[in-house]
C-alpha positions, 0 to 999 in steps of 0.5 A, spaced: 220 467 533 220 461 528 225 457 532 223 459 538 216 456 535 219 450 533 223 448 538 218 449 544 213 445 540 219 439 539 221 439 546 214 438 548 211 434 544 217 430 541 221 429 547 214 430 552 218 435 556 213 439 560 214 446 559 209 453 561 206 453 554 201 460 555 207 464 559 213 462 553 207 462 548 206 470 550 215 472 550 213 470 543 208 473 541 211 480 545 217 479 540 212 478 534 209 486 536 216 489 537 217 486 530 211 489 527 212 497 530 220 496 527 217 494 521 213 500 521 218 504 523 222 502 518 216 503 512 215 510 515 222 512 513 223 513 520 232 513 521 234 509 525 240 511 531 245 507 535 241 508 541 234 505 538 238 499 536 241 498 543 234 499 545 231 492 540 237 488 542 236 488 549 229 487 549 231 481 544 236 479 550 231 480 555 226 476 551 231 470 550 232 471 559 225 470 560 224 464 556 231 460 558 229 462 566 222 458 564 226 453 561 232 450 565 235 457 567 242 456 564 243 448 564 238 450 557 244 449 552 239 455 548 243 460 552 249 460 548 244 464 543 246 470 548 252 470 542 248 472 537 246 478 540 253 480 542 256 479 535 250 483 532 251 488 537 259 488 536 258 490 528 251 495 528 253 498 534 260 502 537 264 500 542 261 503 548 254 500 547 256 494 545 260 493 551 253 494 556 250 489 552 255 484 553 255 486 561 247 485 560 248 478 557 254 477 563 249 479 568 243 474 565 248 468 564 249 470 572 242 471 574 240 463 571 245 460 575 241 463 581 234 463 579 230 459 573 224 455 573 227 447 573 224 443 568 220 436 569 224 431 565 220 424 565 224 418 567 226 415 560 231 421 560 233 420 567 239 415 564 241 419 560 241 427 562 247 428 558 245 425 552 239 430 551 243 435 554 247 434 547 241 434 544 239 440 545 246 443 544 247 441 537 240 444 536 242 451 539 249 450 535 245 449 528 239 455 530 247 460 533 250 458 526 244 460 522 242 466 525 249 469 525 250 468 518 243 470 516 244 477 519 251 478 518 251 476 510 244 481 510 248 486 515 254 486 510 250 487 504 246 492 507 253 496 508 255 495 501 249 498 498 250 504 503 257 504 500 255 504 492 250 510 495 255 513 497 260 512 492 255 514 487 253 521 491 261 523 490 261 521 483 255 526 483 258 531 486 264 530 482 260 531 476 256 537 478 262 541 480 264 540 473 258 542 471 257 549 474 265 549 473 262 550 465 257 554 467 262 560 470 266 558 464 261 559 459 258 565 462 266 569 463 266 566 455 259 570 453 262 577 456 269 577 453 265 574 446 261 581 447 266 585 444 269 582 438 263 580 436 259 587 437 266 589 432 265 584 426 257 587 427 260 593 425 265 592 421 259 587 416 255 594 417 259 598 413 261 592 408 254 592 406 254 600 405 261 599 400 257 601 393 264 596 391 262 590 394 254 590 393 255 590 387 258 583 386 252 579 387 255 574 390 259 577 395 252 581 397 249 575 399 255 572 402 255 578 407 248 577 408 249 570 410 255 573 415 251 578 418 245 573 420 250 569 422 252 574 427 246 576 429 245 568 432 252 568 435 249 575 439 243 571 441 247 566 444 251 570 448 244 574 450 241 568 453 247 565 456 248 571 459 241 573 462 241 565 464 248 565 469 247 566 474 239 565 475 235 559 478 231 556 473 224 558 475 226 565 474 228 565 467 221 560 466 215 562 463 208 558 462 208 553 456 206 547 454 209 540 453 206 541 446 208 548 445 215 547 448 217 541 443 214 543 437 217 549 438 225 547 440 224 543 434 222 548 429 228 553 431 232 547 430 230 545 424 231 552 421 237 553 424 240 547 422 235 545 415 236 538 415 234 534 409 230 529 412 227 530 418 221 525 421 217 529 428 212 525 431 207 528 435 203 523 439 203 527 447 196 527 449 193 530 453 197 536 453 200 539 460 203 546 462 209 546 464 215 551 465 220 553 459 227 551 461 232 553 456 237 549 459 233 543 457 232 545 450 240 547 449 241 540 451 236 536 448 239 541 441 246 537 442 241 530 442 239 532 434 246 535 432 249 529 434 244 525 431 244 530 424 252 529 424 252 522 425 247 521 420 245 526 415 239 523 411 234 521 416 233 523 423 226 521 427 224 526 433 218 522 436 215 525 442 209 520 447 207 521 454 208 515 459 204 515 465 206 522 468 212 522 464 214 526 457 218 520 454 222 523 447 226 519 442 231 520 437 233 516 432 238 516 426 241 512 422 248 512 423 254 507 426 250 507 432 255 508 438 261 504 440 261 499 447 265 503 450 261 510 450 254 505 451 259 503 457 260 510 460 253 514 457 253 521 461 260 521 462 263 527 459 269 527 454 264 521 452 265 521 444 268 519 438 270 526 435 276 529 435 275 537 436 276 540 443 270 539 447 267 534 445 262 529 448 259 535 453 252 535 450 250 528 453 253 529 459 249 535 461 243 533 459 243 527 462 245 532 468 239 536 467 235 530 466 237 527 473 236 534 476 229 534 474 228 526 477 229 523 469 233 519 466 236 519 459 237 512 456 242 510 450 242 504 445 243 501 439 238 500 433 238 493 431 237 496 424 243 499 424 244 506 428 243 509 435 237 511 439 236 516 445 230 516 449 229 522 454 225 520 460 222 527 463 218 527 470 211 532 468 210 534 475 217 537 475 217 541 469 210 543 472 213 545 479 215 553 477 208 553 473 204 552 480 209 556 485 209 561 480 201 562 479 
């Protein structure tokens, strides 16, 4: 619309060409509304098909006709911007489409030779018509050449970017079914643990009981510690089997963030009595929400790794940002190596050796992402590693209000 602009202005009042100002004037201002409703449209969310943009093309082409026809029909060097059109069409569209609009702008072409509006040219250019001819083919040249690669190089970038989306989504789906192929895992595991470990709590029992062993005060102790032990395994057995299976809202009571990790931290700080804890609490004001044990369990492996890999100091800091719970775990540890910051959320991610490892972050990054967060790693510039957990409020408070 700006090269039409400028280009009706110079031939106008530069070469001082007479032309129908008021009636090219509103082709311009035609293509002016029908950009501001594809604007719209597109700020709407509104999907756009094959036949939509056929559609826009052949207005643009009959837009471009009415202006040539008012200009010199197809003695106008301007007509070879029926190019742009079809090339656009040849990359956005499929074959059929885009063969109609080349037999539209045939057609147009074939219509100017017969009909057209001729131009006035003044006399100081009746001994040169070709020169200016030139003139105006160099223009169109520059004006094809710039379009065609302005809307090219967008369409391509357009087409990469929809190709790292997809990308991205099969990585996702990829990651996803690692997880539910856990979910089942874990779940089969809890049901053949059941057994065994209903033995051991027998066997503990009847221990107990033997006037023989409780007498060695030692050994007395050594099995109360075994039987709490125990008791703690059948716990987690209980809630992964109760949780297999079930959709998040099910198994969710009301809470409040407050109430939620002051009490995850306390069950982790009894659990696993570390020597120097730093818990800071600044979340306000507090907000209800829905319990979520499989959050908890992978916030958990945030501060197992954080105690392993640091066993003096470990900070835990909870804040509100906006609409988000934002927590933080720090230590002072090695900090991460490049290679795990690189890959962050991958499973098998780690620097341990043991079977398994590296499965804790991976789903908690994949719980985070299901609710709209993110969970961020990075290195302390003192010296260990930072972990910070961004949690969405209105999607932990959504099972709360679906459920009264």
């Amino acid at each position: 619309m700006l090269g039409q602009v400028a280009t009706i202005a110079f031939v106008q009042f530069v070469l001082q060409i007479a032309l129908p100002l008021s009636s090219m004037l509103a082709v311009v201002l035609f293509l002016v509304v029908l950009n501001g409703i594809s604007l719209l449209r597109h700020r709407t969310g509104a999907s756009t098909t094959g036949g939509a943009l056929l559609l826009e093309l052949l207005l643009d082409v009959a837009a471009l006709t009415t202006q040539l026809y008012l200009s010199g029909g197809a003695s106008n060097p301007f007509v070879s911007l029926y190019l742009l059109q079809i090339i656009l069409a040849a990359v956005l569209l499929e074959a059929r489409p885009a063969w109609i609009l080349v037999g539209v702008t045939t057609a147009c072409f074939v219509g100017l030779t017969l009909f057209s509006r001729p131009l006035d040219l003044p006399h100081r250019h009746d001994g040169d018509p070709f020169g200016l001819h030139l003139q105006g083919m160099f223009i169109a040249y520059v004006l094809a050449a710039g379009l065609i690669v302005f809307f090219v190089t967008r369409i391509g970038r357009n087409l990469r970017e929809r190709d790292a989306h997809l990308a991205a989504l099969r990585q996702r789906s990829v990651e996803e079914e690692l997880v539910v192929r856990m979910g089942l895992l874990a779940s089969g595991a809890a049901h053949e643990l059941g057994t065994p470990l209903g033995t051991l709590s027998v066997i503990v029992n009847d221990w107990q009981k033997m006037p023989a062993l409780i007498a060695d005060p030692d050994l007395a102790e050594d099995l109360d510690a075994m039987e709490e032990q125990l008791l703690r395994c059948k716990e987690i057995v209980s809630k992964i089997l109760s949780s297999s299976g079930e959709m998040r809202a099910e198994g969710a009571g009301p809470t409040t963030v407050t109430r939620f990790f002051d009490a995850l931290v306390e069950d982790w700080r009894t659990s696993r009595w570390p020597p120097a804890l730093h818990y800071d609490n600044r979340f306000m004001p507090d907000q209800a929400i829905a319990t979520d044990v499989v959050l908890a369990q992978g916030i958990a492996n945030i501060f197992d790794n954080a105690l392993e890999a640091s066993p003096d100091w470990i900070s835990i800091a909870l804040g509100r940002q906006g609409d988000a719970a934002v927590l933080t775990v720090e230590d002072r540890g090695p900090g991460f190596a490049d290679r795990i910051l690189v890959q962050f959320g991958k499973p098998y991610q780690t620097t341990k050796s043991r079977p398994g490892s590296g499965l804790g972050l991976f789903l908690l990054v994949n719980v985070a992402r299901k609710l709209g967060g993110e969970v961020r790693a990075e290195n302390r510039a003192g010296g260990g590693a930072r972990v910070v957990v961004r949690l969405p409020l209105a999607r932990l408070a959504l099972e709360v209000r679906h459920g009264g």
